[in-house]
Structure formats: structure tokens, C-alpha cells
C-alpha positions in Angstrom: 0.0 0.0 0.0 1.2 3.5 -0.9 2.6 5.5 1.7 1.4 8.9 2.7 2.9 11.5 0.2 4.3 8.8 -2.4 1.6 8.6 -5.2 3.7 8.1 -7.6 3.2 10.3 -10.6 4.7 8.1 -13.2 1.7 5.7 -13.0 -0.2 8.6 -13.3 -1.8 9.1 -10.1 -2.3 5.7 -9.9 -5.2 6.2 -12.1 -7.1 3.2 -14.1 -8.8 4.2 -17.5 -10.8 2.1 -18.9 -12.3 1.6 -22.3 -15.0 0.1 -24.1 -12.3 -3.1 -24.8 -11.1 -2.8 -21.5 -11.4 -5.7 -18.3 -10.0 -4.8 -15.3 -8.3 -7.7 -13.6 -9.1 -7.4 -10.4 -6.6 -7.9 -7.5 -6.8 -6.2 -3.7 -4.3 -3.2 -5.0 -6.9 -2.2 -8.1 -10.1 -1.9 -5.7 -11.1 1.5 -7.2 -13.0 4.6 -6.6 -14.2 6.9 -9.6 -12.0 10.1 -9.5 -14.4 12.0 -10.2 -15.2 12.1 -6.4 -11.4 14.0 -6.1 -12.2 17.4 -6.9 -15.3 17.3 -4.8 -12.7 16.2 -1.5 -10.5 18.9 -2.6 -12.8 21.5 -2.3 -13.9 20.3 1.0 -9.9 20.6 2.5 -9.6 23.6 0.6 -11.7 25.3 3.2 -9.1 24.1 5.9 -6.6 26.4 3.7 -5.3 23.4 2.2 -4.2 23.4 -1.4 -4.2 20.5 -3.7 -0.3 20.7 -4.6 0.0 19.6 -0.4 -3.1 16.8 -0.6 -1.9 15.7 -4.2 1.8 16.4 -4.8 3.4 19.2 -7.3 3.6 16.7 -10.0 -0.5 15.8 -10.5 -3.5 17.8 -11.8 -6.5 18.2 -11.5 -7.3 17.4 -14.8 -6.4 13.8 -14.4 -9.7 13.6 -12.1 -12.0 14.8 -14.9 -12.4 11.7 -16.9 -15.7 10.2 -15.7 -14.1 6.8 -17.0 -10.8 6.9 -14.8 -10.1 5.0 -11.2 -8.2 5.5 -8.4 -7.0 2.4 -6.8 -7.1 1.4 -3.5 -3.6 2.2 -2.4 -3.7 6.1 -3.8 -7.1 6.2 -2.2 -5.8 5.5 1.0 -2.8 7.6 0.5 -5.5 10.7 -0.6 -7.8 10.6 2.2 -5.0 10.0 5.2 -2.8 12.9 4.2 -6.5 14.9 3.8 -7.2 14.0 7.8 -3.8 14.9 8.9 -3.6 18.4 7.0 -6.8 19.3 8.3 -6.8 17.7 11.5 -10.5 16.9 11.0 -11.1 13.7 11.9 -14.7 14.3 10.9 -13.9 14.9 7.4 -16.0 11.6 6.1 -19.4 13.3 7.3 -18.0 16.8 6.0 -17.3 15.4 2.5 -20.3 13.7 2.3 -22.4 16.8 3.3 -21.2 18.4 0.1 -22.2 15.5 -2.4 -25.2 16.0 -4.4 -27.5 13.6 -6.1 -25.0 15.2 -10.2 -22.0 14.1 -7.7 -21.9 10.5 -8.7 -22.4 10.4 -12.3 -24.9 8.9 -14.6 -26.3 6.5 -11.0 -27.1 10.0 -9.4 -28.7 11.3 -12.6 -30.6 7.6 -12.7 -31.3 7.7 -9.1 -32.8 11.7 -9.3 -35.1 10.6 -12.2 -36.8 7.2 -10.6 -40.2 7.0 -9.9 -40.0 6.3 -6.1 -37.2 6.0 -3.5 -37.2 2.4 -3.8 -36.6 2.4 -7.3 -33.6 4.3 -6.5 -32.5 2.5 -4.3 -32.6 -0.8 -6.2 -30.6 1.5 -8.9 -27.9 2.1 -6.6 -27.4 -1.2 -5.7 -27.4 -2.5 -8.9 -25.0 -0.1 -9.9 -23.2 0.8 -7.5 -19.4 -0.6 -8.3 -19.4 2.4 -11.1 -19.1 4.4 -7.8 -16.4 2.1 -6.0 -15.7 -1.7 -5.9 -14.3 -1.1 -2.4 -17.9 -1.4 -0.8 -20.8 -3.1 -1.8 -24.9 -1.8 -1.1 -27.4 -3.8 -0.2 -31.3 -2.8 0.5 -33.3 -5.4 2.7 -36.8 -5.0 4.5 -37.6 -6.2 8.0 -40.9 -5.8 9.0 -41.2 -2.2 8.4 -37.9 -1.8 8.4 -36.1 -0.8 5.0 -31.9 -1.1 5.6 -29.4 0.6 3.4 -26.1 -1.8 4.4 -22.6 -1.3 3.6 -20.3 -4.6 2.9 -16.6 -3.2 2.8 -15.4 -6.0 -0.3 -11.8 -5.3 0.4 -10.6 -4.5 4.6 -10.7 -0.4 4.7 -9.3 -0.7 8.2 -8.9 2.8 10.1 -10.5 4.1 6.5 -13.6 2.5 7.1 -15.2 5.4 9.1 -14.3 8.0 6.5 -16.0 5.9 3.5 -19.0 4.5 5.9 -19.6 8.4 7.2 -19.6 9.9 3.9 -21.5 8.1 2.4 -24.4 7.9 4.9 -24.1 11.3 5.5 -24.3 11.8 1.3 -27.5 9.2 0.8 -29.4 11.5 4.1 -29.0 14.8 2.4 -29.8 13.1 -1.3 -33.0 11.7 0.5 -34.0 15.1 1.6 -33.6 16.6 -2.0 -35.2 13.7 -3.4 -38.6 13.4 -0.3 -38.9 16.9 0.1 -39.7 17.9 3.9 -40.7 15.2 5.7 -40.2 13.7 9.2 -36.2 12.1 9.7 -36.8 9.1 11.6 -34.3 5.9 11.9 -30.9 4.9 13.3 -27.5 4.5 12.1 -25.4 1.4 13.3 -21.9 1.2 12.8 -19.6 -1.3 12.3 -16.7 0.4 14.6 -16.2 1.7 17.9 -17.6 5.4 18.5 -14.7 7.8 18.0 -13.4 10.7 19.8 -15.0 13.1 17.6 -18.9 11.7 18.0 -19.4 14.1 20.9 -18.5 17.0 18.3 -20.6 15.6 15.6 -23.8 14.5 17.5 -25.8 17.6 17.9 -25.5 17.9 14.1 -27.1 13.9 13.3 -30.8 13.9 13.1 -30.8 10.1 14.6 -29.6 7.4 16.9 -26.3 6.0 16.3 -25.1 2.6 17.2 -21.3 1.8 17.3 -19.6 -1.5 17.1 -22.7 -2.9 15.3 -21.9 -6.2 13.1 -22.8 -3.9 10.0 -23.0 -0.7 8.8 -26.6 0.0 8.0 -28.9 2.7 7.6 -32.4 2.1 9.2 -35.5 3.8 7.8 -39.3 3.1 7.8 -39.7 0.9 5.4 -43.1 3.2 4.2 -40.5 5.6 2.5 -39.6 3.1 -0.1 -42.8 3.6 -1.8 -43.2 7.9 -1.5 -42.8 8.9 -5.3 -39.8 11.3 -5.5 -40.2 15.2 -6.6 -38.3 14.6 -9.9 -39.0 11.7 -11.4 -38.8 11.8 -15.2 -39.1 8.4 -16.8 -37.6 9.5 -20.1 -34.3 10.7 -18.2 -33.9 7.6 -15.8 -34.2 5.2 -18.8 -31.8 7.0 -20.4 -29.6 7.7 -17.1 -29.4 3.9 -16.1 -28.3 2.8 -20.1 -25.3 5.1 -19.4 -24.6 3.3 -15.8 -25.3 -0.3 -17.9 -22.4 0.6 -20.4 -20.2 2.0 -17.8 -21.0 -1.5 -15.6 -19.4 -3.8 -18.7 -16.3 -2.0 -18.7 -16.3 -2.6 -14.5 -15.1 -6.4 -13.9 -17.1 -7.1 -10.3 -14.3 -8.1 -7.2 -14.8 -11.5 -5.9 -17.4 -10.6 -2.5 -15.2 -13.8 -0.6 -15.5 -10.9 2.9 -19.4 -11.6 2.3 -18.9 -15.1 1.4 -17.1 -16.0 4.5 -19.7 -13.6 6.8 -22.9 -15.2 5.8 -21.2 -18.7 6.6 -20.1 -17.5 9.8 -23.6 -16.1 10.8 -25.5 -19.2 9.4 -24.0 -21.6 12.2 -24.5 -18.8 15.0 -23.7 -20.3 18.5 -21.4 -23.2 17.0 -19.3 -21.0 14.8 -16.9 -22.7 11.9 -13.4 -23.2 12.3 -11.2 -21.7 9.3 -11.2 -25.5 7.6 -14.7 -25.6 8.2 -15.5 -22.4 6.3 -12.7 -23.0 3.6 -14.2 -26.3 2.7 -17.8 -24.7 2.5 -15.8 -22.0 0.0 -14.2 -25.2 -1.8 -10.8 -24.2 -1.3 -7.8 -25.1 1.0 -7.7 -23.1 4.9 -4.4 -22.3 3.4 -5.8 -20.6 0.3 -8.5 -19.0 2.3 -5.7 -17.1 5.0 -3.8 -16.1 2.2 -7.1 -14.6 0.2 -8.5 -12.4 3.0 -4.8 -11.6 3.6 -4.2 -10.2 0.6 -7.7 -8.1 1.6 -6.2 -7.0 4.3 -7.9 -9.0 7.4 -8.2 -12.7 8.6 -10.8 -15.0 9.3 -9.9 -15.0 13.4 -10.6 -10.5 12.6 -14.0 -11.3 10.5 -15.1 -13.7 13.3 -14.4 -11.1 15.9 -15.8 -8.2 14.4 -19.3 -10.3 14.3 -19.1 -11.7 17.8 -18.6 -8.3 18.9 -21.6 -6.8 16.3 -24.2 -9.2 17.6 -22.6 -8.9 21.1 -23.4 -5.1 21.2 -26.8 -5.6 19.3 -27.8 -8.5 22.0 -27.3 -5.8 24.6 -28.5 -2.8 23.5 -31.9 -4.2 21.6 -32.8 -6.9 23.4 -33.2 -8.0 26.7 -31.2 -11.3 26.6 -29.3 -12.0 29.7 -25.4 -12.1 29.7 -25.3 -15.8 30.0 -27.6 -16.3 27.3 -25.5 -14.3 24.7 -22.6 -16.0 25.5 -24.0 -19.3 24.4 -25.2 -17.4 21.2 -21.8 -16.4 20.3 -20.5 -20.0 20.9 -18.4 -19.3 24.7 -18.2 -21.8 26.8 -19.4 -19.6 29.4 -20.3 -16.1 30.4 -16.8 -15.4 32.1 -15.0 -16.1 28.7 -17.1 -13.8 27.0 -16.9 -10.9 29.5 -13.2 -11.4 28.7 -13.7 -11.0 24.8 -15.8 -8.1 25.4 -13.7 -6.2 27.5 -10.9 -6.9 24.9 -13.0 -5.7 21.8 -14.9 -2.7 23.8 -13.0 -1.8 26.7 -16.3 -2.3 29.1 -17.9 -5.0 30.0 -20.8 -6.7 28.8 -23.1 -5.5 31.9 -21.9 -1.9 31.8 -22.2 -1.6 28.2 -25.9 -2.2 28.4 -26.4 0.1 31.4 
């Protein structure tokens, strides 16, 4: 992975074009994000005072953002958005950046999106679409009851980048929804899928809903009832048009392998009696050696992926239900409650009967 401040200019910002002929072969370092999003993140540090030569380097333009066809890799990515933090020393900047993102923002989908004839066939847009965006993350739109959850799936392991991506774009799809609805009620929650930073305090007065930390996923919770409200600028005519754009620019867009989803829905359909590593490499039909070495080179490990879940349902056992400690341990497959107040403590910092307090 690229360090801070070494984006190399010779490979030209790191940046992927791709053509009508063109396939990406996709490994963990080509995990892309459209450039066109740069700019938009430049103008958000500029109002810290900082200039693009300091975020970007002497050597690289602007102009190799413009083309709507071009990526930026995983690594330069990384590099981008660290250096952005630390020369701002806004921690915050995810839910900043994504405050400034409007529906035109993210290409022909936005344009498709805008023109739907409800929220849900928006929705179903963006997921369908959504790796002309990124192929770091993956959408997904489910109902419970009445329900409707927006979920993020990282597809490669953002690590201490997860927040920035995750806050962003939830804080972009809740001031889209506003343009799109009009003026109605905000109701839901947000849950998380990492602890609650230091900088929460500074940015809860300014979330319109409940946020949950150290969730299992990321997902945005909304009354299902919304899916259905027709939006204040649907135009057939443009969204058929719109989502033919978004169709071409998908065949040019070869889809990552999803193996970090793979391996999480077979952890979570064996709750209580988790697999071992074996166990879920031969469900995947591969070796436990090929299996380490896959979500390796993604930048986490099954022992990680396992952990983050016990720890998600852990903190979702606590704070939405009113299942005993003892009970939950068995859930998450300890031997007893003692072992899991251990875990707990180690993932949290708290333990499991404080934590629901």
C-alpha cells in the first residue's frame, strides 16, 4: 500500500482508464473509486486552507480527475484521504465530505437515481450499480418488517478508513434523500460497524438520529413506508436513459470477488457453533491455506472477520434486546459467560453488563 505523500506520478496518479475493450483484472491493490469524487474532496480541504499541490503532490492535476471513466485504486485512495485528515486535522472529514455531495456528484447513477419514480426504485438502482461508484464497498437494501436497511459490505478491509467511506456516504445518501422526499419527518438509526470515535461528541448535535457503534454492520435504518413515496423529480424518459449510461459504464467494471461476504454469511448461518477456518474453507471449496492467504491479501483474517461479528451481535444483544449475559454467550459460541466478558472487555473496553447500562 502506498505510503502517505508517495503517489507516484509516473503511473499517473495511480489512475485506471478504462475503455470500451477494456477488463480490469481485479486484485486487492486495483479496488477503485471513480476520481471524479477527487475534486469534490479537494474543495472540502480547501476550506481548511489546504491546497491540492499539499493533498496531491506538485507533479499531479486536477485534470487527471476529470475523466468520468478513470479510477483510483485502493492504495492512492488511502494515501489521498490520510494525508486529507492529517492536514486538516478533522477527523470528521467523512461526514463533511459527504455533506457536500449532491445527487449530479456521482455520475450517470445520481442522474438515474434523481429521475426514478420512487425511493425504492432508487435505491434498487444504486445497488445495482453501485461498483461504477467504487468496488471497495458493496450496497445492499433489505426489509424487516417495516424496516427498509441501506447496508454497507466493505469487499476489500478499509481498516482505520472504514469510518471516512461509511460516514460519507451515509451522510451523502441522508442529504440526497432530503432533496429527493422533500420535507418530511427524519426518523431511523445509524449502526456502525466500529467503535464510536473521539470526535462523536462534536458531531452528534448535528445527526438527526440514533447511532449505534460496534454494530456487526453498517446500515442505515429507515421506515420501510418511505420506499414507496414517489420522488419530486421523477422523469421516466431521463432515468431510462440515465441507467443505459450506468449499464455501459458496468461492462467495462469487472465485479471483485465478494469472498469478505462469502465467509460472513457462513459464519452467521451456524450462530452459536461457529466454523473453524477449515470448516468455512471447505464450504468456500478451497484449502484453509488458500483461504488465509485470500482475505490476507484483503487486508484481514478470518480470526478478525469472526471477531468483528461476535462483537456486532454482542453489542446488538445488549443494546436491543433483553437477553441475559449468560444467554448471549452461548449465542456467540463461549463456553461460558466469564469467557465472553473477557472478549468483550478486549473488543470494547467495558464490560458486557456496563455496556448495556
Amino acid at each position: 500500500m502506498a505510503a502517505i505523500g508517495h503517489i507516484a506520478p509516473d503511473r499517473g496518479a495511480g489512475i485506471l482508464r478504462v475503455s470500451c475493450m477494456t477488463i480490469l483484472k481485479m486484485n486487492p491493490d486495483e479496488y477503485s473509486i471513480a476520481t471524479e469524487y477527487v475534486p469534490l474532496l479537494l474543495a472540502t480541504v480547501e476550506r481548511y486552507g489546504v491546497k491540492s499541490a499539499e493533498l496531491l503532490g506538485e507533479n499531479i492535476k486536477l485534470m487527471d480527475f476529470r475523466d468520468p471513466a478513470a479510477r483510483l485504486p485502493l492504495a492512492d485512495f488511502v494515501a489521498i484521504v490520510r494525508r486529507a485528515i492529517k492536514l486538516t486535522n478533522a477527523p470528521w472529514l467523512g461526514w463533511e465530505f459527504g455533506a457536500t455531495l449532491t445527487l449530479s456528484s456521482h455520475g450517470f447513477l445520481g442522474y438515474a437515481a434523481m429521475s426514478s419514480e420512487t425511493l425504492r426504485d432508487a435505491l434498487e438502482l444504486a445497488v445495482r450499480y453501485f461498483r461504477t461508484r467504487t468496488t471497495m464497498v458493496d450496497l445492499q437494501l433489505e426489509v424487516e418488517g417495516d424496516t427498509a436497511i441501506l447496508q454497507i459490505d466493505e469487499l476489500v478491509s478499509l481498516n482505520d478508513l472504514q469510518p471516512f467511506l461509511v460516514e460519507s456516504l451515509f451522510s451523502s445518501f441522508h442529504y440526497m434523500g432530503l432533496k429527493l422526499l422533500g420535507d418530511i419527518p427524519i426518523e431511523g438509526e445509524l449502526r456502525m460497524a466500529f467503535p464510536e470515535s473521539e470526535y462523536y461528541a462534536r458531531m452528534k448535535a448535528l445527526i438527526p438520529v440514533p447511532v449505534l457503534f460496534d454494530s456487526a454492520y453498517n446500515q442505515m435504518r429507515f421506515p420501510a413506508s418511505r420506499l414507496d413515496q414517489r420522488l419530486r423529480f421523477a422523469d421516466p424518459r431521463l432515468a431510462k436513459m440515465a441507467e443505459a449510461q450506468c449499464e455501459e459504464e458496468m461492462e467495462n467494471i469487472k465485479s471483485p470477488p465478494k469472498l469478505l461476504n462469502k465467509v460472513r454469511r457462513i459464519i452467521l448461518t451456524q450462530s452459536g457453533r461457529f466454523p473453524s477456518v477449515d470448516q468455512a474453507a471447505s464450504d468456500l471449496h478451497m484449502s484453509s491455506r488458500t483461504l488465509k492467504r485470500k482475505l490476507q491479501q484483503l487486508g484481514t483474517s478470518y480470526q478478525k472477520i469472526l471477531d468483528d461479528l461476535r462483537k456486532g451481535l454482542a453489542v446488538e444483544y445488549l443494546t436491543q434486546t433483553e437477553i441475559t449475559v449468560d444467554d448471549i454467550a452461548v449465542q456467540l459460541g463461549y463456553s461460558d459467560a466469564s469467557n465472553f466478558a473477557r472478549a468483550f472487555r478486549r473488543w470494547t473496553g467495558r464490560s458486557p453488563s456496563d455496556y448495556r447500562r
